[in-house]
NUZA-245360 format. One record per residue (C-alpha): residue number from 1; chain; y, z, x. Coordinates in Angstrom, 1 decimal. Each point is the difference from the previous one (the first is absolute). Last residue first. Example, Ala and Ser with C-alpha at 12.3 -4.5 7.8 and 13.67 -1.06 7.14 Angstrom:
BEGIN
2_A_-1.1_7.1_13.7
1_A_-3.4_0.7_-1.4
//
This chain:
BEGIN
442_A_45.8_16.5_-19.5
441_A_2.1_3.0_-2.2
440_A_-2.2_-1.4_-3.2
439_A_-3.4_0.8_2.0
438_A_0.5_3.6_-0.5
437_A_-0.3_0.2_-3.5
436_A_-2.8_-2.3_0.0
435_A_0.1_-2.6_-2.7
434_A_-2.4_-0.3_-3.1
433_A_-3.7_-1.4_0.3
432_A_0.0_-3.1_-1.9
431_A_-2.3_0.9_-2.8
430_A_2.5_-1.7_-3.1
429_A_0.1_-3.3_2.6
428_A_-3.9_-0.4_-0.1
427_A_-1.7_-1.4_2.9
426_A_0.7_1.7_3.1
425_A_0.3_3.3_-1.9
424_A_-3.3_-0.3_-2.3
423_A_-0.1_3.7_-1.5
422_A_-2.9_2.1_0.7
421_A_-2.9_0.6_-3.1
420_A_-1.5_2.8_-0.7
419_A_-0.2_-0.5_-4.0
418_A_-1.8_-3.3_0.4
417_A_-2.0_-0.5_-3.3
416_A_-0.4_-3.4_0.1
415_A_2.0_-1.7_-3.1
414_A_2.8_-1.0_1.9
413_A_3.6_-0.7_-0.6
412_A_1.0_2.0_-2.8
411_A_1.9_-1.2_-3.2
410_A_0.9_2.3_-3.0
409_A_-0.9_-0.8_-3.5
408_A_1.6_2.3_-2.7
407_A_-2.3_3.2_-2.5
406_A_2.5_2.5_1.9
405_A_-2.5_1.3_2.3
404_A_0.8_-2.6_2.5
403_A_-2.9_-2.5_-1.3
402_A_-1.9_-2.3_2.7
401_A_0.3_-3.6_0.8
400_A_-0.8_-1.9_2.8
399_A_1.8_-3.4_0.4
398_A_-2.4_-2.9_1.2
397_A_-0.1_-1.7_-3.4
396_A_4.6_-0.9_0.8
395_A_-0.5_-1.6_3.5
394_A_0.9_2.2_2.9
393_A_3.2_0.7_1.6
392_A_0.9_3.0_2.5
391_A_-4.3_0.0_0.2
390_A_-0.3_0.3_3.5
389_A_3.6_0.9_2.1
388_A_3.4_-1.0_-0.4
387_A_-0.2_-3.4_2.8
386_A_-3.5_-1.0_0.1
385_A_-0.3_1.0_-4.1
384_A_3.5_-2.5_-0.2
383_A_-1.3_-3.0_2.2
382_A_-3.4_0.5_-1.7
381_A_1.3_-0.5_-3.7
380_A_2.3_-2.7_1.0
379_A_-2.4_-2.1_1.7
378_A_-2.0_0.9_-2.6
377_A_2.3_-1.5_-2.6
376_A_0.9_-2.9_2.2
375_A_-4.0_-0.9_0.4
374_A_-0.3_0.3_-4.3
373_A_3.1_-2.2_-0.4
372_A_-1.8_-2.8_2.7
371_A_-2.9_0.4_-2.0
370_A_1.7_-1.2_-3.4
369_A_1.9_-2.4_1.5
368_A_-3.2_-1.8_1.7
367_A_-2.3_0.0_-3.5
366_A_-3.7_0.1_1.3
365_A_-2.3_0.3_-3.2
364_A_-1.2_-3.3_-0.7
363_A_-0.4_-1.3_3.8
362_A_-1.1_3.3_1.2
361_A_1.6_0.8_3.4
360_A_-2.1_0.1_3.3
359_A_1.7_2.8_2.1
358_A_0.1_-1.0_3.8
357_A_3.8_1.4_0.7
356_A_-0.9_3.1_-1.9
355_A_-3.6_0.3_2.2
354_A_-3.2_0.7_-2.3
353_A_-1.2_3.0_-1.7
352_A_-3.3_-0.7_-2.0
351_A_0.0_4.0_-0.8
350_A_2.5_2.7_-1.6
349_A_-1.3_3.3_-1.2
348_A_1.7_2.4_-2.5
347_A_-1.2_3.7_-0.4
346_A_-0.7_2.4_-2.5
345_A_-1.5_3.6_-0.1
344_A_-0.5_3.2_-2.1
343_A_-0.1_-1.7_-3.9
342_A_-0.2_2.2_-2.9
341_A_-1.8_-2.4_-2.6
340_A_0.0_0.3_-3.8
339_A_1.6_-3.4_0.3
338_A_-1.2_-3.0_2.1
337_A_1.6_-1.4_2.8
336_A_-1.2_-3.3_1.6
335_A_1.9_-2.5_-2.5
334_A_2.9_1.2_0.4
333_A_0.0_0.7_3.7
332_A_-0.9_-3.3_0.4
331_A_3.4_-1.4_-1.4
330_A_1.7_2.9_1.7
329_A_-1.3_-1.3_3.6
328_A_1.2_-3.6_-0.9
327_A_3.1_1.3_-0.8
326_A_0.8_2.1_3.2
325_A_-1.7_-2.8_1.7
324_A_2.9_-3.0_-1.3
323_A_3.2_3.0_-0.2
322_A_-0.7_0.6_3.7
321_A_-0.3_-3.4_1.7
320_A_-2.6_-0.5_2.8
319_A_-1.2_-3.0_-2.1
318_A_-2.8_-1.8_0.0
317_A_0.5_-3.1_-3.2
316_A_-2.5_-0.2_-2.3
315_A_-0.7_4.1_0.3
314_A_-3.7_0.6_0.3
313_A_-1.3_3.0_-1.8
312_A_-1.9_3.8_0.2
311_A_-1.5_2.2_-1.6
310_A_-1.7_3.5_1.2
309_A_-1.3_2.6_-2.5
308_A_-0.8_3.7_0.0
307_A_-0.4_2.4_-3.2
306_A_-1.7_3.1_-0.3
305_A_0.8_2.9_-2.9
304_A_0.7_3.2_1.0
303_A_-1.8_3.1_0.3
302_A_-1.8_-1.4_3.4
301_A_3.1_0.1_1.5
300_A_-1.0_-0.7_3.6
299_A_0.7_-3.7_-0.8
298_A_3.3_-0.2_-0.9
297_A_0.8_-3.0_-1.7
296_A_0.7_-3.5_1.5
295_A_1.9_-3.0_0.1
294_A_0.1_-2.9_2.1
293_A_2.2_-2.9_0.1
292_A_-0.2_-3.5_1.7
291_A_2.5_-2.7_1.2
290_A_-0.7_-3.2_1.5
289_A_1.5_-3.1_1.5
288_A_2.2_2.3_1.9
287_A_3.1_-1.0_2.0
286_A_1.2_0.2_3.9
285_A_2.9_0.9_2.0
284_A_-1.9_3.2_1.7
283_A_2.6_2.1_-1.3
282_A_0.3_-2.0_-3.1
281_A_-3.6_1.2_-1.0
280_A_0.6_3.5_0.5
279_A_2.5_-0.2_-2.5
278_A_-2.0_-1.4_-2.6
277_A_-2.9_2.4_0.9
276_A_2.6_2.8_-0.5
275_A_1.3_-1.6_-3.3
274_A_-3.5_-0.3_-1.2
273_A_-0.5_3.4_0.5
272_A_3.2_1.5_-1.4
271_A_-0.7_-2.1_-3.5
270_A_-3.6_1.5_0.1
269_A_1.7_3.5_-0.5
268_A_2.8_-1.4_-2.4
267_A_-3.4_-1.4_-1.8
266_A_-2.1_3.4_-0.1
265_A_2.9_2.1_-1.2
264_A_0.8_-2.1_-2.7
263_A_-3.7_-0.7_-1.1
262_A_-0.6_3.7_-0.6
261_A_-3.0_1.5_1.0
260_A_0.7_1.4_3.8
259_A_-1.3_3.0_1.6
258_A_2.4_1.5_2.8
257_A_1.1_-0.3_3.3
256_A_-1.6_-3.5_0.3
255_A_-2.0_-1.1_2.1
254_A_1.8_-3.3_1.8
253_A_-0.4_-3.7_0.8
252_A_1.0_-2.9_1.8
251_A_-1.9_-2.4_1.4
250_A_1.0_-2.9_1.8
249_A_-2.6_-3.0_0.8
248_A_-0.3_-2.6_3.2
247_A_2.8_2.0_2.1
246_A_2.0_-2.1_2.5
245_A_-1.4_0.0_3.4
244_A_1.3_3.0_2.8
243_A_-0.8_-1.7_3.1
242_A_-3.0_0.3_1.5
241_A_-0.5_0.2_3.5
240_A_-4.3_-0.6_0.1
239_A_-2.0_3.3_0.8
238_A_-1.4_-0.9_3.5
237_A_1.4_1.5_3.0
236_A_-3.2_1.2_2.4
235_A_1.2_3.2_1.6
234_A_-3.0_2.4_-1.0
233_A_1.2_1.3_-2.9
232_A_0.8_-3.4_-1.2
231_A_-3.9_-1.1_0.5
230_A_-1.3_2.5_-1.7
229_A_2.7_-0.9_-3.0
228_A_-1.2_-3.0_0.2
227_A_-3.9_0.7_-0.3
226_A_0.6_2.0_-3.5
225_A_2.2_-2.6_-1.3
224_A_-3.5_-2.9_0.8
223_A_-2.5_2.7_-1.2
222_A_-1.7_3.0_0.8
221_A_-3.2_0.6_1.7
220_A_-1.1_-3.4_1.9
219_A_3.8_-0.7_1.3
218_A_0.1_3.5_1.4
217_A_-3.4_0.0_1.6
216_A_1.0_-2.8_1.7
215_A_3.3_0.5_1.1
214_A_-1.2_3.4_1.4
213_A_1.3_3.0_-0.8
212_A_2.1_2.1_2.0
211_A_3.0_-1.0_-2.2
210_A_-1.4_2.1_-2.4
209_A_-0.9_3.1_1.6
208_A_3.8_-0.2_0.9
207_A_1.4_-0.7_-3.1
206_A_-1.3_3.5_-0.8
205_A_-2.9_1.9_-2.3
204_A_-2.8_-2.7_0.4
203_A_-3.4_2.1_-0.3
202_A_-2.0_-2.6_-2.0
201_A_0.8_1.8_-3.3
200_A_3.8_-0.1_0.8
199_A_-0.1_-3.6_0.1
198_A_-1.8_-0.5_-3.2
197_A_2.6_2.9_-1.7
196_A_2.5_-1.7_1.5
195_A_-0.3_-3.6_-1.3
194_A_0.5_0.8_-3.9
193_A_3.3_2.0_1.2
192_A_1.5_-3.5_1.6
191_A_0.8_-0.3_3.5
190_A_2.0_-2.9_1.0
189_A_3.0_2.7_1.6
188_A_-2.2_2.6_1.2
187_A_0.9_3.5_-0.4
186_A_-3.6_0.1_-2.3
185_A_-1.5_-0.3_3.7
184_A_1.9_3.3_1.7
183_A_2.2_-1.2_2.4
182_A_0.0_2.1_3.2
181_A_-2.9_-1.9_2.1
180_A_2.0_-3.2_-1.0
179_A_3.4_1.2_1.9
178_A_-1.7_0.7_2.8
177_A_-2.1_-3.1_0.3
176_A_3.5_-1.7_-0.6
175_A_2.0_1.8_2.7
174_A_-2.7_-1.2_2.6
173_A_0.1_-3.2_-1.4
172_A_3.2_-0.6_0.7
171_A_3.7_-0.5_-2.2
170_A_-0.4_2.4_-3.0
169_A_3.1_0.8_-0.7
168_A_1.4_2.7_-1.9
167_A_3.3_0.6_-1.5
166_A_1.8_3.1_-2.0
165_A_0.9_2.0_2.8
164_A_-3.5_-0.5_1.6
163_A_0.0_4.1_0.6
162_A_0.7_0.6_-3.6
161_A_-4.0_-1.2_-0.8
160_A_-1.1_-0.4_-3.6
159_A_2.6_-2.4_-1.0
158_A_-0.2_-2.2_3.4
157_A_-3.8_0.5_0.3
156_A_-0.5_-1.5_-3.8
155_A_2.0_-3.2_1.1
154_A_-2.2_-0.4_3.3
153_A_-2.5_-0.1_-2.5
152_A_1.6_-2.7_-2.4
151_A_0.7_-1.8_3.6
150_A_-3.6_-0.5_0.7
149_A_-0.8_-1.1_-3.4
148_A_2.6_-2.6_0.7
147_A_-1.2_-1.4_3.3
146_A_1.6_0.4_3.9
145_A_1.4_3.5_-1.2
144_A_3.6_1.6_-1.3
143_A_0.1_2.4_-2.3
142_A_3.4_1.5_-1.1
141_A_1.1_2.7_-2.4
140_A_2.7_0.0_-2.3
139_A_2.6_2.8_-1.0
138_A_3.0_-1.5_-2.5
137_A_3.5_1.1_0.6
136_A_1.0_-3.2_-1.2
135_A_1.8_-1.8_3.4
134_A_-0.1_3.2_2.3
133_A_-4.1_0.1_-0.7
132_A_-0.8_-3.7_-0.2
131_A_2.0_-0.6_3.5
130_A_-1.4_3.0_1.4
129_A_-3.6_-1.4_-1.0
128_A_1.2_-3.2_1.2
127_A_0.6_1.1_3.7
126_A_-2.9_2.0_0.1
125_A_-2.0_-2.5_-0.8
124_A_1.0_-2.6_2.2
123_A_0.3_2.0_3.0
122_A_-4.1_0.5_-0.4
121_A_-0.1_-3.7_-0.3
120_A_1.8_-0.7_3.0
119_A_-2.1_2.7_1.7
118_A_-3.1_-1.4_-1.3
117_A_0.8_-3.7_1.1
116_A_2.3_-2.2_-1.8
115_A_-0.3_-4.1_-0.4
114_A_-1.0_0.1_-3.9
113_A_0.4_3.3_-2.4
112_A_-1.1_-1.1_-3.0
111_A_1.4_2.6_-3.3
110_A_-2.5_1.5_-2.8
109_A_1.8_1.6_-3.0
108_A_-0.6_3.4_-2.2
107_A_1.8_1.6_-2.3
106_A_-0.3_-2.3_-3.2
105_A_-3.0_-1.7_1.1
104_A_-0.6_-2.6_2.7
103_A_3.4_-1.1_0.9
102_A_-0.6_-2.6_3.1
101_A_2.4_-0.8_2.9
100_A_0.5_-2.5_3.1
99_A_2.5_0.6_2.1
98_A_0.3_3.4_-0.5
97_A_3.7_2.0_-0.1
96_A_1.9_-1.6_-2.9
95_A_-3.5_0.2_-2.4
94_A_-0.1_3.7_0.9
93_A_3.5_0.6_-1.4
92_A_-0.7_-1.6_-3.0
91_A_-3.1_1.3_-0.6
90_A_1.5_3.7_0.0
89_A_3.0_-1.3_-2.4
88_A_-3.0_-1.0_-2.1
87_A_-2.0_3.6_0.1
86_A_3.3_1.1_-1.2
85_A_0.4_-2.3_-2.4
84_A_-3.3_0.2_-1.6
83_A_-0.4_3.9_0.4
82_A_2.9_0.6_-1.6
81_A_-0.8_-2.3_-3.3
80_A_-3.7_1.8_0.3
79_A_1.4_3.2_-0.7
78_A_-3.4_1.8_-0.7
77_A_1.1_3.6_-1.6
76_A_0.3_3.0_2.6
75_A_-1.7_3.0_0.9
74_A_1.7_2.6_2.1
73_A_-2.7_2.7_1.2
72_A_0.7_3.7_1.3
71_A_-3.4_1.4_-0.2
70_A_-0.4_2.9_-2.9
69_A_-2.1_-2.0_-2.4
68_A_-1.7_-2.0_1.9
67_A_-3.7_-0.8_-1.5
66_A_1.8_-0.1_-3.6
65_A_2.5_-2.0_0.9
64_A_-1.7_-2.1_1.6
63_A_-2.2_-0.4_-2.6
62_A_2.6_-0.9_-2.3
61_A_1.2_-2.7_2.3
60_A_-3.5_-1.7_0.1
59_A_-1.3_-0.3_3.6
58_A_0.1_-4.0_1.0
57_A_0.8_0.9_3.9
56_A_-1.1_3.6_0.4
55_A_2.2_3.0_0.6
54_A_-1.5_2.1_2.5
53_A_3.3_2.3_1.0
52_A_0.0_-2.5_3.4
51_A_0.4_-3.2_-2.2
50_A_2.9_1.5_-1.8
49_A_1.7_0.6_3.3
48_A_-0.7_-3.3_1.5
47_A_1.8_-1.7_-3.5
46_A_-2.6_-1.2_-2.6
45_A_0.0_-3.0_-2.4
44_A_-2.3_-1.1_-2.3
43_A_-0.2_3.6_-1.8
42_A_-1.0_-0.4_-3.9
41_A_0.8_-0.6_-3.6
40_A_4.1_0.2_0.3
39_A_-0.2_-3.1_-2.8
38_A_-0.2_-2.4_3.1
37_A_-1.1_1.7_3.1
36_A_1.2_3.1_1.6
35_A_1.9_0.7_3.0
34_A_-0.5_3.0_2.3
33_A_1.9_2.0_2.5
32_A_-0.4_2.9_1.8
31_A_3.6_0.9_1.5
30_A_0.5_-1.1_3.8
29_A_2.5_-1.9_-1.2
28_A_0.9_-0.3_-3.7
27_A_3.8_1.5_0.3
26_A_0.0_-3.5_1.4
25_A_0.8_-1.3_-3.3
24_A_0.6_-3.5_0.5
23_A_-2.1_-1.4_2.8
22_A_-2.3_2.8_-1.3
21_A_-1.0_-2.3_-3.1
20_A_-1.0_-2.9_2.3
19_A_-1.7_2.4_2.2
18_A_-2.5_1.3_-3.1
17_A_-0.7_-3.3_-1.0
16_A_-1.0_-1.7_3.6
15_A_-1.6_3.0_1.5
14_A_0.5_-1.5_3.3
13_A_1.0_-3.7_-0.6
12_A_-2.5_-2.0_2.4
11_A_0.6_-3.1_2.4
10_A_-2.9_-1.7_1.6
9_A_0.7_-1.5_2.7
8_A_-2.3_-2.9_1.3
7_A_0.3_-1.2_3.7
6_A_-0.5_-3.2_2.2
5_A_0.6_0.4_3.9
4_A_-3.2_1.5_0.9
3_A_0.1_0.7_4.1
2_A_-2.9_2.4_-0.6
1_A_-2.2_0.0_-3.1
//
């Protein structure tokens, strides 16, 4: 592995969630902190702290309360408008700095280092974790290795390890034996849980065991993802650069907060889903051939009567408009929902997506001036949501409804219970944090 002049970086948000919200409350540092999923159901999201008090990813909020009653725990609602932008400021900041970049999930992005050695590299990371840091005031760690699974472990020896100030490299093979005999096997990045207990049944515990297989024996157990991710951990590059490729279907879908039987409530609920798939859809610049719905009760009430169903149709013309799948979806809903149900879950699914620029019009259907009013209104509707935060304008079946207590309507943004939630200051202008006192004298 000497003299290697190719690298992969893998860049990491510590914590993601919970340091997106301390970047604006820092009265939340060093402070066990958790944030919960949609509905406040359960912990996805753990500071350091919370993890050292033995508070388990996916652990249901109530029984963390109950197994914690006198620890000092700050739980929050998901605010996945921060977490977007932030994480996306992050990505921007990466994407300056590497040559040649790829955004594999919301917190997480693989950078190629050519023409640098391990000390280059080394200076690399630290450079653009300070950069990241003093630019958002968002922690990430760096791995940096000959392969990508490599670098994902160099990645978990930067959070775990203070001493590597926040980037490893893993530039001979001397350092990589090392680093192998100290990953346990399920760390691996390739894998899965139904491979481990196979693995851990013929004695393999680490990366390192392995990597000390033969090629042979590897290729005759397991099969052809199994084999290159042995050869990745031991300095072989071979998981194709992929970019980032436009999504095939979009799904959006939610559990409600509570039961559901009226067909009101069920379509502005629908109506919400479409308009996220629709929206989804223009980020990507494409349209949907299809749209689907799904509906279902709650199947752990057995005292309840049991419905599910799943209907879909093809739109003559795709669209990534919101008004054309908001109505398609409520024209399925109608004829999926039946009374005398209480209904738990929906959801709205769009397939056959194609390219905008490539969409195939149908000749009996496609009327130009009408599409070219429904691309200006979303235009619209996204420029002013980018710019005032989600939802400032929506279309008039996604308004929630509830009574005040005076028998009238009143309007509320969100029908997931999120009663924890943070404000959105880099994205809404009513949470903009408010001046410093001291700052006005600068």
């Amino acid at each position: 592995m000497d003299g290697i002049t190719t690298f992969y970086a893998v860049i990491d948000c510590d914590n993601c969630f919970v340091s997106c919200e301390r970047v604006f409350r820092p009265e939340l540092e060093r402070r066990a902190v958790v944030v919960l999923s949609n509905n406040d159901g359960c912990v996805v999201a753990r500071s350091r702290e919370a993890k050292a008090l033995g508070i388990r990813m996916g652990m249901p909020y109530y029984q963390m309360r109950q197994d914690f009653p006198e620890a000092d725990v700050v739980a929050l609602s998901s605010n996945y408008e921060l977490y977007a932008d932030m994480t996306g400021r992050v990505m921007s900041l990466v994407r300056k700095a590497a040559p040649d970049f790829m955004r594999y999930s919301i917190d997480e992005a693989f950078c190629i280092l050519r023409g640098v050695d391990g000390d280059e590299a080394k200076k690399w990371g630290e450079e653009i974790h300070s950069t990241i840091l003093k630019g958002t005031g968002m922690p990430v760690s760096i791995g940096i290795a000959p392969t990508k699974t490599l670098a994902k472990a160099a990645c978990r020896f930067a959070k775990k390890y203070p001493g590597y100030r926040s980037c490893c490299v893993i530039d001979t093979d001397e350092k990589r034996l090392k680093a192998l005999d100290l990953v346990p096997i399920d760390d691996v990045w390739g894998i899965g849980r139904r491979l481990l207990p196979r693995l851990r049944s013929l004695g393999i515990d680490t990366a390192g065991k392995f990597a000390a297989h033969t090629p042979q024996w590897v290729r005759s157990s397991f099969n052809i993802v199994t084999e290159r991710t042995w050869k990745e951990l031991n300095g072989t590059d071979c998981i194709p650069n992929e970019r980032v490729a436009p999504k095939k279907s979009i799904c959006t879908s939610r559990t409600f907060p509570h039961l559901i039987d009226d067909y009101t409530s069920l379509r502005t609920q629908v109506a919400n889903y479409a308009a996220k798939c629709a929206e989804k859809l223009r980020k990507q610049n494409s349209v949907a051939a299809t749209v689907s719905i799904f509906i279902e009760t709650n199947h752990f009430r057995e005292d309840l009567p049991q419905h599910s169903v799943m209907l879909r149709t093809t739109l003559p013309t795709p669209s990534a408009a919101t008004i054309t799948i908001v109505e398609a979806a409520a024209r399925l809903l109608r004829d999926a929902m039946r009374q005398g149900y209480s209904y738990r879950r929906a959801g709205v699914i769009v397939t056959d997506i194609s390219d905008y620029d490539g969409m195939q019009p149908d000749l009996f259907d496609y009327n130009p001036e009408k599409y070219t009013k429904l691309r200006r209104l979303d235009d619209a509707m996204d420029r002013i949501n980018r710019l005032c935060g989600s939802e400032t304008i929506v279309i008039g079946t996604r308004q929630y409804t509830r009574p005040d207590g005076k028998g009238k309507a009143a309007r509320f943004s969100t029908a997931i219970r999120r009663d924890l939630i943070s404000p959105c200051p880099t994205t809404r202008w009513t949470d903009i944090l408010p001046l410093n006192k001291n700052a006005e004298d600068i």
